[in-house]
Structures are given as structure tokens and as C-alpha cells.
N, C-alpha and C positions, 0 to 999 in steps of 0.2 A: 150223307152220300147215297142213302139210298137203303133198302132191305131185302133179301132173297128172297127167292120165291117159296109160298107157306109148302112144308113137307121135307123129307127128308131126301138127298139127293142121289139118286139110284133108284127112288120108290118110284111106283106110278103116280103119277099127278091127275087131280079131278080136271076134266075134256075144259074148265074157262082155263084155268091155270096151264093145261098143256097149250090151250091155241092163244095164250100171253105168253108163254115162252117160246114159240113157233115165229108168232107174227110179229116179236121183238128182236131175233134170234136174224130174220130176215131185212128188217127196217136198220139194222147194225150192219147188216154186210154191203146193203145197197149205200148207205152216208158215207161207210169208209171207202166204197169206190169212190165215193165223190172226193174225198177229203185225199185220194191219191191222185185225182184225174181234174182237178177242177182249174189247178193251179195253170195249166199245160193251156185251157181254155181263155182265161185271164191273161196270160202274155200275148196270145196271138192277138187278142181286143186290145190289149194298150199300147203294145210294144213291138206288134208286127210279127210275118213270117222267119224272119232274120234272127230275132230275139230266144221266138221258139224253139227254131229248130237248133238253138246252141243252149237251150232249157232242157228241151228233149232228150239231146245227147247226154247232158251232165246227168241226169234223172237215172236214164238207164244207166250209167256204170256205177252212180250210187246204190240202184236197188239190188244189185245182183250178187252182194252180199250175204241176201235174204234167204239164203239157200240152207242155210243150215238151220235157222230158227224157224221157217216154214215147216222143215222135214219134223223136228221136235213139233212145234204146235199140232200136228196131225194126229200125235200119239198121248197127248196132255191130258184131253177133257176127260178121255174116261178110265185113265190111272190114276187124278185126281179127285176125280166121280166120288170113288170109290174110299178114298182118306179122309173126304170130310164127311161124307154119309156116317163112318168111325169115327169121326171128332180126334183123329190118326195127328193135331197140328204140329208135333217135331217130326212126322216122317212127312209132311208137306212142305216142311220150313226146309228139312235137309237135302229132299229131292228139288223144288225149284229153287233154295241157292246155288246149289251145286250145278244144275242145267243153265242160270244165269251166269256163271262164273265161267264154264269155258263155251257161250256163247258171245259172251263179250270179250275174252282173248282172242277166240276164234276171227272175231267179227272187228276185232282194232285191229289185227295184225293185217286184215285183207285191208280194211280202209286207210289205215298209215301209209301203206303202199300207195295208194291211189292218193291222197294228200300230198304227198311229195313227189309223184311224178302223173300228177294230173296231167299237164300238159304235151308228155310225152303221148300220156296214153290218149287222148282223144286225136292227137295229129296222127299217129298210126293207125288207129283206127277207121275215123272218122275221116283224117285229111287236114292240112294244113290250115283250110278256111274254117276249121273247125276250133283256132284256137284260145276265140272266145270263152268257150265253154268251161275253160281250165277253171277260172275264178269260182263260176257257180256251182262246178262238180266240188269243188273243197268247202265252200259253203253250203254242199249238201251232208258231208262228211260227219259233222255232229248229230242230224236230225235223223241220217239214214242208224247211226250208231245206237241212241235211244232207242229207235222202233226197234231194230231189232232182237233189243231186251222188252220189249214190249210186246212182242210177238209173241213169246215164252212165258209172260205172266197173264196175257189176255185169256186163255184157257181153263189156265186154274180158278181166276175168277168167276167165270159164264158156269163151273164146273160147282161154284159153290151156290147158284142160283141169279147171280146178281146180272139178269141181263139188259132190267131197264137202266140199269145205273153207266153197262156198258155203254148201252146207246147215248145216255145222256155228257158222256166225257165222247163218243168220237161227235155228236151235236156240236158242242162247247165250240171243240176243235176246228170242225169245219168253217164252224165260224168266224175262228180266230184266222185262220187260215184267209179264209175269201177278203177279209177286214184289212191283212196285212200286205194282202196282194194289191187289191184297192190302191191303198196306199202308197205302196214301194214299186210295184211294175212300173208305173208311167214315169217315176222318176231314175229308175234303175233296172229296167229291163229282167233279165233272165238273174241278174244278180239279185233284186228285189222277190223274186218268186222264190229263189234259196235261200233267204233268210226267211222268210214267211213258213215255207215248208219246215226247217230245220224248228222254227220256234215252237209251230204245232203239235210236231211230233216228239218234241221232248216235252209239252206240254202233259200230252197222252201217257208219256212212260210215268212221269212222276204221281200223275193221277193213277193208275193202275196201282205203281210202291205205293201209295197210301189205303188204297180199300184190303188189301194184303195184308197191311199192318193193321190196319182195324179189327181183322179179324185174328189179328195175333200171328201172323206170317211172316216171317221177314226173308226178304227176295236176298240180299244181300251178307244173310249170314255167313263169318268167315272169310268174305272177302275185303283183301286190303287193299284198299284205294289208294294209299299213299303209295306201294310198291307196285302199283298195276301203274301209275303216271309215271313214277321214275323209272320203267321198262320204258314207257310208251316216247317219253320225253329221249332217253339215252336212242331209239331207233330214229328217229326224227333228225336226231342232230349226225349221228353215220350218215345215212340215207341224203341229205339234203347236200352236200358236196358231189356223193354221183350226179345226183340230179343235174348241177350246174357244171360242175365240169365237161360231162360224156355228151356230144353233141350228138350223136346218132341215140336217135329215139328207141333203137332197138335194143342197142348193146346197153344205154340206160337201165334200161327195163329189164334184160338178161343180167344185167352185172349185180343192179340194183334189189335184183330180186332173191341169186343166189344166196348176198350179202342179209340180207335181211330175216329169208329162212333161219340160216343160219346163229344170226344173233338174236332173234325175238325168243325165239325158241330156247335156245340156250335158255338168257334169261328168265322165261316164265320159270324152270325147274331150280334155276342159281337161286332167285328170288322165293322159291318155296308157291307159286302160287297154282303149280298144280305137283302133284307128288307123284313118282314113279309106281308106286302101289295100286294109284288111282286110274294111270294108263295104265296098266295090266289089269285092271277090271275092265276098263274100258277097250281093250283089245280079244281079251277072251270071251266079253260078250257081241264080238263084230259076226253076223250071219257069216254063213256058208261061204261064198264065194272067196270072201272078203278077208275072212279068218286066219287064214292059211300065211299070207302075206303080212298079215298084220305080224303076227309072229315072228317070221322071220326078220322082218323092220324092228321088234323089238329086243330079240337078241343080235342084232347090231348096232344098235345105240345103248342097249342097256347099258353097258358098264361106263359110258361117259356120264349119261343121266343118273346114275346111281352115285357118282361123285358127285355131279353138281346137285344131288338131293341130301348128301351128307353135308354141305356147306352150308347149305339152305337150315338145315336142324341145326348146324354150329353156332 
């Protein structure tokens, strides 16, 4: 897979080795634009303006998810810097499972939403002529879900040196990517580009879990997969009756959405997959502004969440 860069990470590195990690650091950000933006190029050559702009639409309400594991990648490279310079790997392993684990709740509960009432939301949005785009916005749904655990382990990675190896998995990808568009656009439109996108990018996260593991890291420690699908699968099956019954696109989405806070949530704490202890760290450490609030939202749920945390231990 590849070897970090020689020296220790936090040190100074000798001026070829910083401007190899500089001008690879750079040539990794420029392919992943490509590997986000190529696709969008590739439908309007095979499949037309028509095709695009109902790729386009679905793109943007799949990426905007990205919000939260963005904010995390910002603050990644150099709290990880700093753990493997230590050879620190149980406080690496426990901090990025733990950051992958309610990135990916975080980031199912917004996309389930948008899977089931795809087509609500780009008619309201978007417009009526817009309701093409349902289909490929949900076949963006798994690929926008991996990047965004993908987002959260890219850092720690680049963090332990390995940044030719980064460029060489988003390389790989782009290619798979441009290969699969080839392919699927001329026979499938905007639906073709979301599988092609969706494939690449789970491609990406699975290569990322594996250089993590190589080095003795596990992104996934603690989390149960089996009780993160039977949350995910039980909201799916609520959820998708609004959807078909509620003909107004609004009140879908208002009714759809109350319903689903509601029950996801529940869940993650019924199921144990995040603990009440957990958000109380994770609320006493919220800045200033933020703080205040957060508090008070927790001593009003506390004591429901405190039962449905005692079940979860039963």
C-alpha cells in the first residue's frame, strides 16, 4: 500500500521530503476535485443538458450531508500529528472510532431522510420538472455515506505520512470513476453517473479502513453494525408509508421529519449505540455560544434518555 514519509511526524522534515510532501499534499487535492467534478462533465457529453441538470440536482442534496465530517476533518491532522509521533495507537484507535461512529449516525439519519423522501424533496425544491432526479439522488445515498466516513479517516492517514499512497487510492478512484461513467452514462443517464460516483467512493473509504488497519488502527472499533442496520432498516420501513401516503410534498417532509427525529434518535440510545455519558461529554465540551443551550436540551431529555440507556445495558 505504500510507506510514510522517513522521520518522525511533528518533526521537521529534510526541504526534498517537505517539498514531496507539499507537492503530493497538493496533486491529492487537485484529482479529488476531479474525482468530485468529472462525473457532472461526462453526463452532459453523453447524455445531454436534461440528464445533467437532474445529476446536478441529485449531487447537491447528496453532498450536503458533508457538513459535519468536513468540520471534523479540519481539526483531525494535527490531534493525530501528535498520537502517532507517540506511537499513542489505543488513543488513535479510540478517538477515530469514536468520531466515525457518530459521523456515521449522524450522517445515516440525514441521508435515510433524503432516501425516502427523495422525491418530495427535489419537487420542492427544485420543481416539479425536477423529478427525475429522485432515482439518482438515492443512488447517490450509499456513496455520499462512505465518503463521509472517509472524510474523517483521510486525515489521520496524511497525519501518519502516507500521502503518496493517499494520492494513489484517490488516482485508482478517479479512474474507476471516469471508466464507470464511460460506461453507464450513454446507457443510463444521470442514473449511470450514480452508480459510478456511489461505487468510487465506497471504493475510497474501504481503502482508507485498510492503510488504518495496517497500521494497527481500527476506524470501527465498538461499533455494531448489526444494531446500526436494524435502527436504520426499522426507520426506513416508518418513514416510507408517509412518504406514499402524504401527497403534499411539504407536509411529507414536516410530518416525515418530526416522525423520524423522533424515532432515530430514540433508537441510537434504546440500542446502546451512543450512551448518555457520552453526550454529556460531548455537550460540556460545546464552545461558548453554544453551551448554554446545549445544557439545557440536556436536562430536558435527560431522563428519557437515561431510561432508554438503562434498557440498552439490560
Amino acid at each position: 500500500l505504500g510507506r510514510p514519509l522517513d522521520g518522525e511526524i511533528g518533526m521537521p522534515l529534510p526541504r526534498r521530503e517537505l517539498f514531496q510532501f507539499g507537492f503530493s499534499s497538493m496533486a491529492y487535492a487537485g484529482i479529488a476535485m476531479t474525482l468530485y467534478s468529472v462525473d457532472v462533465v461526462l453526463v452532459r457529453h453523453f447524455a445531454g443538458d436534461q440528464q445533467t441538470g437532474l445529476y446536478a440536482a441529485a449531487v447537491q442534496w447528496s453532498e450536503f450531508v458533508w457538513f459535519l465530517p468536513i468540520a471534523i476533518e479540519g481539526v483531525m491532522l494535527q490531534t493525530t500529528a501528535r498520537l502517532w509521533s507517540q506511537g499513542q495507537m489505543d488513543e488513535i484507535t479510540q478517538l477515530v472510532s469514536r468520531l466515525v461512529r457518530y459521523v456515521a449516525l449522524t450522517t445515516a439519519f440525514l441521508l435515510l431522510f433524503v432516501l425516502v423522501f427523495s422525491e418530495q424533496i427535489v419537487t420542492l425544491y427544485f420543481g416539479p420538472e425536477f423529478n427525475g432526479a429522485a432515482v439518482p439522488l438515492q443512488l447517490l445515498v450509499p456513496g455520499a455515506f462512505a465518503f463521509s466516513l472517509a472524510r474523517v479517516i483521510r486525515p489521520v492517514i496524511q497525519a501518519r505520512g502516507w500521502v503518496m499512497t493517499l494520492l494513489k487510492v484517490v488516482v485508482a478512484a478517479t479512474v474507476i470513476n471516469i471508466a464507470l461513467n464511460v460506461a453507464l452514462v450513454p446507457l443510463w443517464g444521470a442514473v449511470g453517473a450514480s452508480v459510478a460516483t456511489s461505487v468510487s467512493f465506497i471504493g475510497v473509504t474501504i481503502a482508507y479502513v485498510r492503510l488504518l488497519q495496517v497500521e494497527g488502527a481500527r476506524a470501527f472499533q465498538g461499533f455494531s453494525g448489526g444494531r446500526f442496520i436494524v435502527l436504520c432498516t426499522a426507520t426506513v420501513a416508518v418513514l416510507v408509508p408517509i412518504a406514499w401516503t402524504i401527497r403534499s410534498s411539504l407536509m411529507a417532509l414536516v410530518t416525515g421529519g418530526f416522525i423520524a427525529l423522533g424515532l432515530y434518535w430514540a433508537g441510537v440510545f434504546w440500542l446502546g449505540l451512543i450512551r448518555v455519558r457520552e453526550l454529556e461529554q460531548i455537550v460540556n465540551s460545546l464552545p461558548g455560544p453554544l453551551h448554554r443551550p446545549g445544557i439545557k436540551l440536556m436536562r430536558l431529555f435527560q431522563p428519557m434518555l437515561i431510561r432508554l440507556d438503562a434498557i440498552a445495558l439490560g
